[in-house]
Each structure stands twice: as structure tokens, then as C-alpha cells.
C-alpha positions in Angstrom: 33.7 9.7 -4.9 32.8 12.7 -2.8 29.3 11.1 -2.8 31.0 7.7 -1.6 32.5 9.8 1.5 29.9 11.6 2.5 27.8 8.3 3.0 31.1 6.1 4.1 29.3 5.6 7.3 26.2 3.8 6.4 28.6 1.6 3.5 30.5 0.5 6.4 27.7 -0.6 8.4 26.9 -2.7 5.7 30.4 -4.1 4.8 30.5 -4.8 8.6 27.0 -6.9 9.0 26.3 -8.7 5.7 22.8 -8.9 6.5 21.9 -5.2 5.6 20.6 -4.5 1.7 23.1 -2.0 -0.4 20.1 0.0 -2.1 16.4 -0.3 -1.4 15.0 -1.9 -4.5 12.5 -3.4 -2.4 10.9 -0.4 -1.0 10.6 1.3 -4.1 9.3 -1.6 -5.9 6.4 -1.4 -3.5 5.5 3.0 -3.4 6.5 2.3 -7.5 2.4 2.0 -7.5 1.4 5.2 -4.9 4.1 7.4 -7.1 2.6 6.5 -10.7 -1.0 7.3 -9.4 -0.4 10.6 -8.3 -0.9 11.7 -11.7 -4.0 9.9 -12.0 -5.4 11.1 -8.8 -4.5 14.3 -10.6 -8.0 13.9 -12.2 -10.5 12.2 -9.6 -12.4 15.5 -10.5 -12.6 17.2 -7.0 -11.2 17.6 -3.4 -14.1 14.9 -2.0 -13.6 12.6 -5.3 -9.9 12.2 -4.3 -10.6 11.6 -0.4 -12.8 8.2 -2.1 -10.6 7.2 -4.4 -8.0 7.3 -1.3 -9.8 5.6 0.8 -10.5 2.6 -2.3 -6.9 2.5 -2.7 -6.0 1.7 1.1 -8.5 -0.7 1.3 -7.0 -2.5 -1.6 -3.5 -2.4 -0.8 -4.7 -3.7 3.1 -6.4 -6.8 1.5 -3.2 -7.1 -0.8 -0.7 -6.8 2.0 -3.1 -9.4 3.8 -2.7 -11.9 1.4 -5.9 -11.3 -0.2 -7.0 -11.3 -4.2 -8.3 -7.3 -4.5 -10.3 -7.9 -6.8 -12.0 -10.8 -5.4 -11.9 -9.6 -1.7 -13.7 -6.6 -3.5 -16.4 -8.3 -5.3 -17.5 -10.5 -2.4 -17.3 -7.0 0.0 -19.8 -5.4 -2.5 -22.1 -8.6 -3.1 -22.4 -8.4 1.2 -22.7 -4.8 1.5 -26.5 -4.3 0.4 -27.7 -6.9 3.3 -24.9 -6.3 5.9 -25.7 -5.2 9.2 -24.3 -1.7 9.4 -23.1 -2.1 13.1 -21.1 -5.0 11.6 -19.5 -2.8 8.9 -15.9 -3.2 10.4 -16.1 -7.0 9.4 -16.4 -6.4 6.0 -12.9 -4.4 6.2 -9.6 -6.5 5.2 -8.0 -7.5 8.2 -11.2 -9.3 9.3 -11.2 -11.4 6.6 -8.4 -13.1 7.5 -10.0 -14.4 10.4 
């Protein structure tokens, strides 16, 4: 109950517009991912191993978010990448594939 009070304002707010979620299920279905790899990023085996497997992971989650397959945005990136201009580099990224 004291709980209950302390938040009363934001439970009204939501009584009031019928439009607003009561919990945030959603958003912690989609960091559920980012907060079970922390312990696997634990281990990428240095400072400079982690920054890599960072940057991997945003790229992934980008082409995800874009509507993209990973895996297969992935494998086409790295079939390009040995013959791709690299001025041109930025086209290879996620958003551009889209277009």
C-alpha cells in the first residue's frame, strides 16, 4: 500500500487516459538482450576486444530495428566488404540498406 501511495500520481494518470501501459513489459522485453550479455561481454578478453564486440552488437540491433534479417544483412555486408570502395563504407552500414 505505502508503495501504491507514493506512486498514486502516475496510477492516476493512467486510470485518467486509458491509452498509457500499467508496467513496461515492452521495454524490458527489448534491453532483456543488452542485460543478459553483460556477463558475456564479461569475457571479450580485453578493454579493445569489448569496444568490437560493441560496436558488432549495435550494428546488429540497427539492422534488426530496421527491419532487417542480422544474420543475412551481415553475410551480404562481409561478402561486399573485400571489394567495396572504402569512401563508400557508410553504405554498407544498416540504415542505407533500407534504401
Amino acid at each position: 500500500i505505502d508503495y501504491s501511495l507514493k506512486h498514486w500520481e502516475a496510477y492516476s494518470r493512467y486510470a485518467d487516459s486509458g491509452h498509457l501501459p500499467l508496467d513496461n513489459n515492452p521495454v524490458e522485453n527489448c534491453i532483456r538482450p543488452v542485460a543478459i550479455g553483460k556477463k558475456n561481454w564479461l569475457f571479450a578478453g580485453s578493454e579493445r576486444g569489448g569496444r568490437h564486440a560493441a560496436v558488432i552488437y549495435s550494428l546488429l540491433l540497427t539492422a534488426r530495428l530496421n527491419g532487417l534479417d542480422p544474420a543475412a544483412w551481415l553475410k551480404d555486408t562481409l561478402e561486399k566488404l573485400p571489394s567495396w570502395p572504402h569512401r563508400q563504407l557508410d553504405e554498407l552500414l544498416p540504415l542505407h540498406a533500407l534504401a
